[in-house]
N, C-alpha and C positions, 0 to 999 in steps of 0.2 A: 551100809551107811557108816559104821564104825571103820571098815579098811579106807574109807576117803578121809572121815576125820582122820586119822590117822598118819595118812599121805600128807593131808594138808597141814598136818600139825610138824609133820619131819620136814617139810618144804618150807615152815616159817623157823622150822630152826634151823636152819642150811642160810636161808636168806639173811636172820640177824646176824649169825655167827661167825660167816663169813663178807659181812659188811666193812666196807673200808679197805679191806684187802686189796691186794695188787691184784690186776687181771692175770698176771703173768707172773710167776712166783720168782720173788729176789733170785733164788738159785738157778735161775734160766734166763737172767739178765746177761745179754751183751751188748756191743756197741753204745753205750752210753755215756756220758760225762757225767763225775761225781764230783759234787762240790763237799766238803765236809769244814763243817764253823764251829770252831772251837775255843774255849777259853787258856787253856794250858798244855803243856808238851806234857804227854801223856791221855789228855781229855781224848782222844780218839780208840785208846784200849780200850774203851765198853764196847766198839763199833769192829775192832780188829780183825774179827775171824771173818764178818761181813767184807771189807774192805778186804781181805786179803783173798777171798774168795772172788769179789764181784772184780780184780784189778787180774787176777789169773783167767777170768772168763773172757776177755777180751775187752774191757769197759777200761775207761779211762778216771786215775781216782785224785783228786786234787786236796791235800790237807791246807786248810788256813786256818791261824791260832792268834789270837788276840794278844798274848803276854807271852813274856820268855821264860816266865815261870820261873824268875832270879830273889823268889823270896822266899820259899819253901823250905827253908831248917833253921834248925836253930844251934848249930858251929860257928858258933863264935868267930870262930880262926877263917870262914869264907867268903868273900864278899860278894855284893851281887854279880860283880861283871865276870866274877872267874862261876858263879854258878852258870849264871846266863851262857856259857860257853859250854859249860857242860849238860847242860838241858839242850842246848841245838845238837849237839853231836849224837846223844841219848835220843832222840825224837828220830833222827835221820835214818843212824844206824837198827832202830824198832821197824820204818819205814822200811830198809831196805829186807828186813828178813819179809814183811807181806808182799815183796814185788815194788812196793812203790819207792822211784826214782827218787835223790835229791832234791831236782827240780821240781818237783810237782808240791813241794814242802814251803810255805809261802807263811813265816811268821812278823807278826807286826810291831812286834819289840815294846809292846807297853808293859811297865811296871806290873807285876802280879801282886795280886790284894787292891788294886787300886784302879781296876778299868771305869767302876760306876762314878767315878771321881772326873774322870778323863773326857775331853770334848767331843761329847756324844756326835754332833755334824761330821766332825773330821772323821771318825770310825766310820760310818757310812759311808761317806764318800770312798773311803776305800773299799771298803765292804761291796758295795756298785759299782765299782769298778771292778772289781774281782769277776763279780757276775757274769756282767756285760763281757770283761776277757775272755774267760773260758765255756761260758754259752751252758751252763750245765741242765741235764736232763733232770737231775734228782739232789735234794740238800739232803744232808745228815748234820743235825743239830742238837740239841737239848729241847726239850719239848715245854714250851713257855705255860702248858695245858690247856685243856679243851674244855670253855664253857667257864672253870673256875683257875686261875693263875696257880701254878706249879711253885712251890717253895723251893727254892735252891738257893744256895748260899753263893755269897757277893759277885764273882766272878762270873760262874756259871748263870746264876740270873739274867746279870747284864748282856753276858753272852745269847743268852737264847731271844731277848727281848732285840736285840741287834741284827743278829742273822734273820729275823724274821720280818723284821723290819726293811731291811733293806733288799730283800727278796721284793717287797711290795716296791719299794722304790724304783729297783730297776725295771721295772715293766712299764715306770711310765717315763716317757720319750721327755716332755718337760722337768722331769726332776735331775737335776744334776745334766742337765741340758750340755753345759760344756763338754762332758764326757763325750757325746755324740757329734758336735760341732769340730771340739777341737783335736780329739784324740780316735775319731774314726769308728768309734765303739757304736752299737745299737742299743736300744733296749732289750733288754731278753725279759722273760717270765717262766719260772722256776713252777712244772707243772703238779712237781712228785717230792714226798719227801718221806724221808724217813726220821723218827724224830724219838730218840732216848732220855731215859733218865726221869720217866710220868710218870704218871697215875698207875698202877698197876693196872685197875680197872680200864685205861684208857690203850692199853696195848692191844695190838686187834695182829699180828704180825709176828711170826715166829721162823728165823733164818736158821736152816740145820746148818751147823759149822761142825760138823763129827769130825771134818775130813780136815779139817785147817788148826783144829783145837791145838796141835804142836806147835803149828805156826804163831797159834794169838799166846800161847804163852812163851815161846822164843824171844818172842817180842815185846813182851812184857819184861821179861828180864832183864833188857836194854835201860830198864827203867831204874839204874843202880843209887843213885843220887836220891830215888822218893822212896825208898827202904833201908835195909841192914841197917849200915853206918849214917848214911845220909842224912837221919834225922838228927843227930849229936853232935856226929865226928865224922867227914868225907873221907873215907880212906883210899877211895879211887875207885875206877870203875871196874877192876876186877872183882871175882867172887870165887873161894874158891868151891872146888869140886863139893864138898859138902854142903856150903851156903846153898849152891845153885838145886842141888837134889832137893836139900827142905825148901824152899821156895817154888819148882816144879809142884812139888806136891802141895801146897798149901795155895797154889792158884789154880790147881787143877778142883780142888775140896770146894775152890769159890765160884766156879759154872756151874751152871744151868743143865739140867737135863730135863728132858721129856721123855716118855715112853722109851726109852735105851740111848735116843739123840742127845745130843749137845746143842744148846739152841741161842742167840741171841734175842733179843723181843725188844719191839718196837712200835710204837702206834705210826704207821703209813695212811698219808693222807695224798688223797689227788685231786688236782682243782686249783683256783685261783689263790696266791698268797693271802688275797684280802679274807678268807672265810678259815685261815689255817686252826683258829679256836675255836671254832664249833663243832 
């Protein structure tokens, strides 16, 4: 009697604790289209070592970013449009060390600090059309939260409550109707997602990146404009050989490990957009 309790008690903690998870473990993902919705150039480095992993396994990975991220220091001497130039180049060249193309880098130019300000329809509309474009298998988003609203600060907020939003959108044929009449597009619905930046408690998903961790911080280093100088005084996108050593090591001090891995974590949810908070 006690070896069946027993049984039965390791078989409901097998079933809770492995609830939510992917049938098929992110690290054994191919063929797929990735959508990833973000608020600023760089907001995809939590996701890096995923992405650079899931875009080398065969899967197809698509970044869209809400702002050009042209407000971020406080240099006097930089204006926005010469940041804004350097945040696309910065974003690209991050992209190109995980694999992903140029093209696949699709930013929508709105003022950073100020999306929640910005004509919520119009972002949609793009946003479903983006969808609808590239037909994607899986989002990677900010996690708006499950059951109680996730705090994130202005950008990211707006960002997560957007992308998820308009995930539900595009699955219905009547919303943004033109899209499908005039521009050839379908509805799609967005089955799988992967979704950062929660609840701790609400992460049920653990992606080992052991093998990509050089990659997510090469590529993090791209990031020259939101460190060193950046935040004072722009001195360019160089670093030299010392900068770049203490920086390696002080993003290497800021990942994740488990049992000896290096891990990203995620709450992965599958099913209709419409139930994505519960």
């Amino acid at each position: 009697m006690r070896k069946l309790l027993f049984l039965f008690a390791i078989s409901l903690f097998f079933q809770f604790s492995l609830k939510g998870q992917p049938k098929v473990p992110v690290e054994e993902w191919t063929g797929k289209t990735i959508l990833f919705i973000g608020a600023h150039p760089d907001d995809d480095a939590r996701s890096h070592g995923t992405l650079a992993m899931l875009q080398d396994h065969g899967n197809q990975v698509y970044i869209v970013l809400l702002t050009s991220g042209n407000v971020g220091t406080q240099d006097p001497n930089i204006s926005t449009t010469d940041l804004s130039r350097i945040r696309k180049k910065e974003e690209i060249n991050a992209l190109a060390e995980l694999g992903i193309p140029a093209d696949h880098y699709i930013n929508m130019g709105y003022d950073d600090g100020m999306l929640e300000l910005q004509d919520r329809e119009e972002i949609m509309t793009r946003l479903v059309r983006q969808i609808r474009k590239y037909k994607p298998d899986v989002l990677f988003a900010y996690d708006p939260g499950k059951g109680k609203m996730r705090w994130h600060k202005a950008d990211h907020r707006t960002a997560s409550w957007l992308a998820t939003d308009a995930c539900r959108a595009a699955m219905w044929p009547l919303l943004y109707e033109g899209q499908i009449i005039h521009e050839n597009l379908e509805a799609h619905e967005i089955r799988e997602y992967l979704l950062f930046d929660g609840f701790q408690e609400d992460y049920n998903t653990e992606v080992d990146i052991t093998q990509y961790l050089d990659v997510k911080i090469s590529a993090m280093l791209k990031y020259v404009s939101q460190f060193t100088s950046g935040w004072s005084k722009y001195e360019g996108p160089e670093m030299s050989d010392e900068e770049e050593k203490l920086f390696r090591e002080r993003l290497k001090k800021r990942t994740i490990t488990k049992n000896g891995k290096v891990i990203e974590q995620f709450r992965y949810y599958s099913g209709s957009p419409e139930s994505i908070g519960r």
